[in-house]
C-alpha positions in Angstrom: 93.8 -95.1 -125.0 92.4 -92.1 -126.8 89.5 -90.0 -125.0 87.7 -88.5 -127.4 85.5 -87.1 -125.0 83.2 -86.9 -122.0 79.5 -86.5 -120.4 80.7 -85.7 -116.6 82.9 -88.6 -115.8 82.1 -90.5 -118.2 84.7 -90.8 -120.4 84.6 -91.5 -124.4 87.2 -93.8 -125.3 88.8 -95.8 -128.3 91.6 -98.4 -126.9 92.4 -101.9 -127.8 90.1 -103.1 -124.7 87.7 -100.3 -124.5 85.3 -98.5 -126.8 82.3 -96.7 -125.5 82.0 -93.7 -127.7 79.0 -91.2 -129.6 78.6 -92.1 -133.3 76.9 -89.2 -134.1 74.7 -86.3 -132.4 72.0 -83.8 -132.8 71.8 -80.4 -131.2 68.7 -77.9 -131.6 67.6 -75.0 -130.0 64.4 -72.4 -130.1 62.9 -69.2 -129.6 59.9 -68.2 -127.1 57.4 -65.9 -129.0 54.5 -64.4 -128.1 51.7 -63.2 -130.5 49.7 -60.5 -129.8 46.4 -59.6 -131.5 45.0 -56.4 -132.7 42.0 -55.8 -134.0 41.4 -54.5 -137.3 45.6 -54.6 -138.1 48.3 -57.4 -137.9 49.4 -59.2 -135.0 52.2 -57.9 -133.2 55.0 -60.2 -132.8 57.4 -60.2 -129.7 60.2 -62.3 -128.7 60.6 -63.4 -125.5 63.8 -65.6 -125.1 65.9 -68.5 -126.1 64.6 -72.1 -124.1 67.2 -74.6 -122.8 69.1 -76.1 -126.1 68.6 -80.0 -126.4 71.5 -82.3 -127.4 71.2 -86.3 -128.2 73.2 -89.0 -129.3 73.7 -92.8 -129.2 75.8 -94.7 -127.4 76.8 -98.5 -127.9 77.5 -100.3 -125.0 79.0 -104.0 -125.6 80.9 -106.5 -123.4 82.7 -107.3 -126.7 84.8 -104.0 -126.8 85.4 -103.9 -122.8 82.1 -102.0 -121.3 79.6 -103.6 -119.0 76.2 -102.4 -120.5 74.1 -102.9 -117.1 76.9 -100.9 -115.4 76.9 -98.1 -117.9 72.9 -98.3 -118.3 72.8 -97.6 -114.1 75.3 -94.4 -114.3 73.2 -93.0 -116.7 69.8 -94.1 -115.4 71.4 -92.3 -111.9 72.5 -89.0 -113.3 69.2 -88.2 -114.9 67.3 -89.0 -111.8 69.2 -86.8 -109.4 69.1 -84.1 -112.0 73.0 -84.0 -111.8 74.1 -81.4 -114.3 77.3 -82.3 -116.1 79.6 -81.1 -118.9 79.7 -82.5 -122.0 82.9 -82.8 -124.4 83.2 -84.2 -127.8 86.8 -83.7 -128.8 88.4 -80.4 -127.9 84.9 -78.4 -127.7 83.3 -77.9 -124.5 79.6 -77.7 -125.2 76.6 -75.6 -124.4 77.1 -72.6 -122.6 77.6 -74.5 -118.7 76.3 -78.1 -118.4 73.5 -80.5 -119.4 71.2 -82.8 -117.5 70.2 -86.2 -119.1 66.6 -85.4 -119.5 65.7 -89.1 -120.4 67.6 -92.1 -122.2 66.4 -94.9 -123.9 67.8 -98.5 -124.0 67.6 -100.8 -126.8 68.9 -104.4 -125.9 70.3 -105.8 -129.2 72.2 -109.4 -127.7 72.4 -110.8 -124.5 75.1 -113.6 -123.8 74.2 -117.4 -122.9 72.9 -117.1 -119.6 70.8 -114.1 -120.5 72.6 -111.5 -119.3 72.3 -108.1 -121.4 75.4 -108.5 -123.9 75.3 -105.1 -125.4 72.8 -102.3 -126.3 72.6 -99.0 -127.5 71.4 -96.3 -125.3 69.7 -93.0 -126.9 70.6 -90.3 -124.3 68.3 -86.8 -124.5 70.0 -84.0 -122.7 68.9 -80.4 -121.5 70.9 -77.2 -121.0 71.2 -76.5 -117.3 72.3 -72.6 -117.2 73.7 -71.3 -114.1 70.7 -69.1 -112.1 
């Protein structure tokens, strides 16, 4: 089994049995300014900080390559509402500059096996810098 990487203990893995892994990922970040006016001259500009950096990516989740999407779906859905912050790794690179909290996460079901149960999906999971205080 290769890990390729992780989000807290959840591991991402390629293996004959098991694949639950990122396909791809965006990561942004911004500036706090503020602007303030002067009459009769130009507006002054002042920066003000950095705000938490954002990081996303999608995961798909299928009983066909060894995950249990409701299972995976829950840890998830349980991180982000006890505001657990966690590292995340994507290959040998740690990222951010502590951990991240899953700020939301969105499911799309895609097939769902004969008795209805959800078969796989692919779950959208927006995350937010959580810096030590």
């Amino acid at each position: 089994m290769a890990v390729i990487g992780c989000l807290g203990d959840i591991p991402f893995t390629v293996s004959e049995d098991v694949v639950r892994t990122v396909s791809s990922f965006k990561w942004g970040g911004s500036a706090r300014f503020a602007v303030h006016q002067r009459p009769g001259t130009d507006a002054l500009t002042e920066f003000l900080g950095v705000d938490p950096d954002t990081f996303s990516f999608p995961i798909e989740l299928s009983a066909e390559l060894g995950v249990d999407p409701n299972e995976e779906i829950a840890r998830l859905f349980a991180y982000e509402r006890e505001g657990r912050p966690l590292p995340l790794v994507l290959g040998e690179k740690a990222y951010g500059k502590y951990r991240w909290c899953i700020q939301s996460h969105e499911t799309e079901s895609e097939t769902f096996d004969r008795y209805g149960n959800l078969y796989s999906a692919r779950v959208t999971v927006e995350l937010l810098e959580y810096l030590r205080g």
